[in-house]
N, C-alpha and C positions, 0 to 999 in steps of 0.2 A: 603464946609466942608474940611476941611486939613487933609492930611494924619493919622497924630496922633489921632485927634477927631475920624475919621472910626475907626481906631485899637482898639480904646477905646471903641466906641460903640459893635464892636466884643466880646472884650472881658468881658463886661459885658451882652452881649446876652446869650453867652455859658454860664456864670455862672447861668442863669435862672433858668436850670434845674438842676444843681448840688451842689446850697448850700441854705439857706433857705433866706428867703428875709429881712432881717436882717442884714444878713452879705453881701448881696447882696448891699445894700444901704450903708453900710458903704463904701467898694470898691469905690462905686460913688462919696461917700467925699471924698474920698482921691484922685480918679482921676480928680476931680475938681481941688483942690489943687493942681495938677502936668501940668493941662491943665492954671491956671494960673501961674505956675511956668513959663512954655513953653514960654507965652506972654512975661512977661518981658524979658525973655532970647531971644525972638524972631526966638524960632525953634518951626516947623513947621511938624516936623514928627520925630518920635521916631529912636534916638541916644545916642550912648554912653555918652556924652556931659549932656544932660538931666538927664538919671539914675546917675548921679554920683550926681549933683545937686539935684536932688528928694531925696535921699539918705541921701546926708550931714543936710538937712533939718529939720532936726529929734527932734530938741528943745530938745536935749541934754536925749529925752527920749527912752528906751531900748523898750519900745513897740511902739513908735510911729517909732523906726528904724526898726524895724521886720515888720511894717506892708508895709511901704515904699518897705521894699526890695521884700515882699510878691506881692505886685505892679506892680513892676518892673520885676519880673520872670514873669507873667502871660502876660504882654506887650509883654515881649521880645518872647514870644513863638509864639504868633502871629504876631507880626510884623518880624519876623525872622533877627533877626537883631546881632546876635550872641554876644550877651555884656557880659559883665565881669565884678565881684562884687570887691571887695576891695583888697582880695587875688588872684585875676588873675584866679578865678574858673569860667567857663560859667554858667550864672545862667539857662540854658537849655541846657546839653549837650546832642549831639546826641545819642540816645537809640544806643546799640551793639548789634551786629548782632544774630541769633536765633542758640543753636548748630546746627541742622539738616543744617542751613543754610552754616556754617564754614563744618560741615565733608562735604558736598558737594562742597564747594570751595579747600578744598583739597586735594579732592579724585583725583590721579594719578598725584597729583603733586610732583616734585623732590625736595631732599633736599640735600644740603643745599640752600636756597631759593635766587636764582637769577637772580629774579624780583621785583617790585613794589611789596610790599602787606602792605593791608591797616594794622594798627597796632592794628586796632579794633580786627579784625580776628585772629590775633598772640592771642590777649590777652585770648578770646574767647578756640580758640585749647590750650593753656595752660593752660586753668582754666579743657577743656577735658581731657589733658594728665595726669592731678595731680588727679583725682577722684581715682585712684588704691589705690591712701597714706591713705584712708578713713580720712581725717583730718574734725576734727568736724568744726562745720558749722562758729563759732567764731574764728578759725584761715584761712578757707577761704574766711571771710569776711577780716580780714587783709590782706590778699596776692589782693583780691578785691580792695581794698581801696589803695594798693601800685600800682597794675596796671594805676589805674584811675590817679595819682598822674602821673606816667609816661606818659600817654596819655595826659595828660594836658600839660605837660613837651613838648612832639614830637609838640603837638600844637601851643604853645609858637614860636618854633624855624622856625613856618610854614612849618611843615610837618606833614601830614598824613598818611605816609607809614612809615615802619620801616627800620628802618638806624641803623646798629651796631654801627658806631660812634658814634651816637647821645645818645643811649645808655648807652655805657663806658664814654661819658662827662658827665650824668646824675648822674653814679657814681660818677664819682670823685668829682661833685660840691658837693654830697649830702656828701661824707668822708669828706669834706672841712668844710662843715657845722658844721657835726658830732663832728672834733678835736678842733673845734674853740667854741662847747660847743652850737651853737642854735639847735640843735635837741637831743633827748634823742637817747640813745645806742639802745634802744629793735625799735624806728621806721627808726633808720637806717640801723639796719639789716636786717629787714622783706622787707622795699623796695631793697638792695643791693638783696636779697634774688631773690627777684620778679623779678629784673633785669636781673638774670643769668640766671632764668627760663626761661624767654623769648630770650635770647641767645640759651639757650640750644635748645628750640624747635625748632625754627629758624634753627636750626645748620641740627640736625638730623630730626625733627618730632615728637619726642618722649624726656618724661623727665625722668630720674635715679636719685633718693633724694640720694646727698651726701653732704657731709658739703662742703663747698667752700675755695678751697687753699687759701690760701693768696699767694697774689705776692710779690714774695722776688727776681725779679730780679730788677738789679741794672739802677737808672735814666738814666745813662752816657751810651750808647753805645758801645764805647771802654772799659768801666769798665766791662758790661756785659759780653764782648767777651772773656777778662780775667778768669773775674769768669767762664765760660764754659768752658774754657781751663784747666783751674786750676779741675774743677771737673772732665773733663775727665780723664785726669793725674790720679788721684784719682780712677775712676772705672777699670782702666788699672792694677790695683793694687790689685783686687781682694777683697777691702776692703767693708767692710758689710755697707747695706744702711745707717743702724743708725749711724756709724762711718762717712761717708763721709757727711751725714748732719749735724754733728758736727763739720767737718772740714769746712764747706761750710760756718755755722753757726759765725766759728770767723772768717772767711774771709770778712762775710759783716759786722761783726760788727769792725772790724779793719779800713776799708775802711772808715765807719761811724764814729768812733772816732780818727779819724787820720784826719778827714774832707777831705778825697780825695774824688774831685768833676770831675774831667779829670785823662786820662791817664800821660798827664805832669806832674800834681799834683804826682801823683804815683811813677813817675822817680826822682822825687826830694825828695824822703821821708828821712827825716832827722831822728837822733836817738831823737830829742826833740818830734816828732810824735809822736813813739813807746812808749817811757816815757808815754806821753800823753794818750793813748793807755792803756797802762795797767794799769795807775790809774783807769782808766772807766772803764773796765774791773773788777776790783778788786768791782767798787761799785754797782754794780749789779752780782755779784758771792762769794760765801762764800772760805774759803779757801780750803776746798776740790774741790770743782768745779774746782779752779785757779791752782790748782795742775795738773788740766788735760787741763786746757786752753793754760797754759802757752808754754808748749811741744809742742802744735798745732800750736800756735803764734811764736814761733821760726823754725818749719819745714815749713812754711808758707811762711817768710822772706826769708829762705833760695833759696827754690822758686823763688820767687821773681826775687832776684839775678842771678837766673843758668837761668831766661828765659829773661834775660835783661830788668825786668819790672820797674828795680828799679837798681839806678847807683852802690850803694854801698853794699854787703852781712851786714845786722845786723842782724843777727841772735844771733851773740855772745853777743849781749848787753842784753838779754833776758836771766834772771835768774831762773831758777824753785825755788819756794817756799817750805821752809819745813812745813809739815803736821803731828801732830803727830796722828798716828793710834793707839796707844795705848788707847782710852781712854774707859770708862766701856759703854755698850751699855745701852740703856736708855729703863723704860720696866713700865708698869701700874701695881699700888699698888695694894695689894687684895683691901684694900676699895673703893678705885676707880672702879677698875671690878666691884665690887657688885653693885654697883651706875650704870654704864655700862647695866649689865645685864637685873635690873629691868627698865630702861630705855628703854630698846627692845620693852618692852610691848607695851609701845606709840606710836612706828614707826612702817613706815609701813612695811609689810612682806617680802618686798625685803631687805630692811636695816637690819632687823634681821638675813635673813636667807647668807646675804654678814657678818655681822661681824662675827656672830657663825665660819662661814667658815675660817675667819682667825682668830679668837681669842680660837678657842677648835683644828683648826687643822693647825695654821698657812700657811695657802695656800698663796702664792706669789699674789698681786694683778692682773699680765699678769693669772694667771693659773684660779681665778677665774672667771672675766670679761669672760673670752673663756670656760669654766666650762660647758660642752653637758652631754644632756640627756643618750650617752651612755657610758657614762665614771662612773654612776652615777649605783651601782651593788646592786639594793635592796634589791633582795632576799639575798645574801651572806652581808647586811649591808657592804659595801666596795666601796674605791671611787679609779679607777683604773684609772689614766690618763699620758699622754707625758708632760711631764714639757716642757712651751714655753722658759725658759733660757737656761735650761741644756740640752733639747732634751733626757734628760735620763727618764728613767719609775719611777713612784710613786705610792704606792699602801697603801691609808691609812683608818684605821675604819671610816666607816660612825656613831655616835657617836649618839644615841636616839634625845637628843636634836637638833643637826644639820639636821638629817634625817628630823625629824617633821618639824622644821622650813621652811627647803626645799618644802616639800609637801605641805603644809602649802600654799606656795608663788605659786607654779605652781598652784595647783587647784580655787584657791581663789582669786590671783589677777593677774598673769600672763597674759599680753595679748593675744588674739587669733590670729592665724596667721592660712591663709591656707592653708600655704606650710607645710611641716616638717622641719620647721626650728630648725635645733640644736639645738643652745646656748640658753640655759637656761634664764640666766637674763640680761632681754629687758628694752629700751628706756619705760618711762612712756605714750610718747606722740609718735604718726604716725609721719614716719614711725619706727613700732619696731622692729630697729634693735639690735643688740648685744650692749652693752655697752662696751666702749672703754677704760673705766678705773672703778676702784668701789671707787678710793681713795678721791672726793667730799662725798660721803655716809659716810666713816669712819671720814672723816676732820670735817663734821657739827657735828657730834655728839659729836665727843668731845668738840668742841667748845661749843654746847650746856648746855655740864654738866661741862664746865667750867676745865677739866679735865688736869692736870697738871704734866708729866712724872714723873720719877724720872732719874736723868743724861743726862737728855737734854729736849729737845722742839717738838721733832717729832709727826705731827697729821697722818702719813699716814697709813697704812697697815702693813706696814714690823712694826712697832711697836707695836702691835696685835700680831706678827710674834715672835718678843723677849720676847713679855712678855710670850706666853706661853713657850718658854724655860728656863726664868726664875722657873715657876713652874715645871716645869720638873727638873732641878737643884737641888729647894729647896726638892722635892721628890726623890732624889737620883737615877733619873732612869740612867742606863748606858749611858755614853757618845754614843756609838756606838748605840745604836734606837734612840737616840735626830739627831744625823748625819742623817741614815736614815730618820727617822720620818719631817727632812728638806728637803730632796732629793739630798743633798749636795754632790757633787763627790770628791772635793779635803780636806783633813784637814784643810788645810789656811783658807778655808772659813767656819769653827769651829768656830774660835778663837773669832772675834766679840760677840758670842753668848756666846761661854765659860767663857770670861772674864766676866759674871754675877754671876759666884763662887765664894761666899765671903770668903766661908773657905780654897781656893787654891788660891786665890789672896793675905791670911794674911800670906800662907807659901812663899810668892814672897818677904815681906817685907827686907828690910835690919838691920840689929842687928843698934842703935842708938848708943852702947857704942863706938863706933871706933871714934865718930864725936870729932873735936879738938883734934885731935892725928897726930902723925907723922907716918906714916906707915913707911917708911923706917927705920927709928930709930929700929922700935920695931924689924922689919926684922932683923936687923942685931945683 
């Protein structure tokens, strides 16, 4: 008797007692039929070579393939023979280890880990570290099925242990995959996801849920070294983070639309680049943006020049664009609001009680996203807080309808947290943290109701923001409570909102009778 016949008689022994004799007999036809496959193929004990052949065998049928591979899993288990089905998955991969078993493998070990460790166990103590996030059971079946995915991946390259290299090429094949369109966006970022997690564990021993930076340093080495340069320059300057990531921001995209691939490249930047350069520039930024682009892209150049990165200063070829600021701010009809309002009803209690906040008290989107429980004065109906722009104080009515909506949202759908965690309005999904922006909440709904400004195209918050001083306008309240009522420190930043005065914008007009006249004439 040959190897393969024992395996076979195995493994229909074991099925004796575990499926009913029916299905038991069937198996046996079908292992006949593999056992004369074998003959002709003249193998004699169960191999890869055979399950692939058993497999393709299938007379083109979807259940006579399922039963085949059904076959072949229960072989390969006994004959231990490690094969692999058509997508390169072990049709019997090794069980993972038990937790008690990992916290005991890890207990008084140092981190960052370096040594051998199997990647079973990695996966294992990261599936441990994440139980805090409370993520329901269907999104740690995903981060599940992205580990398995890597583990299959380590195994492919024959390894068993964890290798950060092997890792970060796992990323990058699967972003490769990702731009080039064979995989969807949501499964490669759950695996990018699951990849960092097991970095991170790896690193420390422990995981912190944050969103994952993107790398934005540059391919070239010596370009790198630049860009560090060029930003320390920049922090020596005392200049505010957000400002120096915007400066950082056209530095790489200059580099990218200029096509500099080497520092030589750099030294030879001609004014046809820069040309080249701010047409790109121009068509991914509107003209306000390129108003502030431009100034950047010239102190940049300059740069350049004064660090001998680049043979010649152009700076001077680089023009600022004119912007007119004059124009009327753009603000939601009443029928539109009314459309708005009763719309609340259907969404859910955070959306309501984020738009009420900007459309009855126009709060800034940084002021609500960040919006705590003590800034929030119920008995005195009053909402006391530090403006995140102006750093200056704001003190405004808490307003029936926005109070309720609020209460409303904390009691009723707020998630629970067992900390004292401040900030009021939370992530939907583990972990619930603060929300980072509320301006996705305001952007869908108007999309929704199809809602369509008036003097422009704005979906965000700050137009929520105009339009109730538009109403405020059309109610004749004092200029100086609408100031206030914004938190606004300087008048300059009035005027946007003012210019919504149609009866002090008709006294701007100019008289029409002067037009086709000579002025000088009449002077004299």
């Amino acid at each position: 008797m040959t190897k393969l016949e024992t395996d076979i008689k195995t493994v229909l022994q074991q099925l004796k007692d575990e499926v009913a004799s029916e299905t038991r007999e069937s198996r046996r036809r079908y292992f006949n039929q593999m056992l004369e496959l074998a003959g002709r193929l003249q193998i004699i004990e169960p191999c890869q070579k055979l399950y692939d052949a058993f497999i393709a065998d299938d007379h083109d049928s979807e259940e006579r393939h399922s039963l085949h591979v059904r076959c072949v899993r229960l072989l390969d288990a006994v004959a231990y023979t490690n094969a692999k089905d058509e997508q390169g998955i072990y049709f019997n991969e090794r069980p993972m280890p038990g937790e008690l078993e990992v916290q005991e493998f890890f207990n008084g070990r140092r981190f960052p880990l370096s040594e051998d460790v199997c990647v079973d166990h990695l996966i294992v103590k990261a599936k441990i570290e994440m139980q805090y996030l409370n993520l329901s059971s269907s999104t740690m079946g995903q981060y599940w099925h992205s580990w398995n995915e890597i583990r299959r991946y380590c195994n492919a390259n024959n390894s068993l242990c964890y290798d950060v290299r092997l890792i970060h090429r796992f990323i990058n094949e699967i972003t490769e995959q990702y731009h080039a369109g064979y995989i969807k966006e949501w499964k490669w970022k759950i695996n990018r996801k699951a990849a960092y997690v097991l970095m991170e564990v790896a690193e420390t021993g422990h995981f912190r849920w944050k969103p994952i930076q993107k790398d934005i340093s540059c391919s070239d080495h010596d370009i790198e070294e630049i860009r560090k340069q060029y930003s320390s320059s920049l922090t020596c300057r005392n200049l505010s983070k957000a400002t120096i990531g915007l400066h950082d921001y056209v530095f790489r995209r200059a580099i990218e639309f200029c096509r500099i691939k080497t520092a030589e490249d750099l030294l030879c930047l001609s004014p046809e680049h820069i040309s080249l350069a701010i047409c790109k520039f121009a068509e991914v930024c509107n003209r306000r943006s390129m108003a502030t682009i431009l100034p950047i892209l010239r102190s940049l150049l300059h740069t350049f020049h004064h660090n001998s990165w680049v043979k010649r200063d152009l700076s001077g070829i680089v023009m600022s664009g004119f912007v007119q600021r004059g124009s009327v701010a753009a603000y939601i009809s009443d029928k539109d609001e009314e459309s708005l309002l009763n719309q609340l009803d259907q969404e859910c209690k955070r959306s309501k009680a984020i738009v009420l906040l900007a459309l009855r008290l126009g709060l800034r989107d940084c002021d609500i996203s960040n919006l705590t429980f003590n800034e929030i004065d119920w008995i005195s109906d009053h909402i006391r807080l530090i403006q995140i722009k102006t750093k200056g104080p704001l003190v405004l009515p808490l307003l029936p309808d926005v109070g309720n909506a609020l209460m409303d949202y904390i009691i009723n759908e707020r998630p629970q947290r067992q900390d004292h965690y401040p900030y009021i309005f939370l992530r939907k999904q583990a972990p619930y943290n603060k929300l980072s922006s509320v301006y996705p909440t305001c952007s869908q709904i108007l999309e929704k109701l199809k809602i369509k400004p008036i003097n422009g195209n704005g979906t965000g918050v700050h137009l929520f923001r105009y339009s109730m001083v538009h109403k405020l306008l059309a109610a004749k309240v004092p200029h100086q409570v609408i100031t206030d009522a914004l938190g606004h420190s300087s008048k300059e930043s009035d005027k946007p909102y003012l210019s919504m005065e149609k009866s002090m914008l008709k006294l701007c007009a100019l008289d029409l009778s002067v037009i086709d006249k000579i002025s000088w004439e009449v002077a004299r």
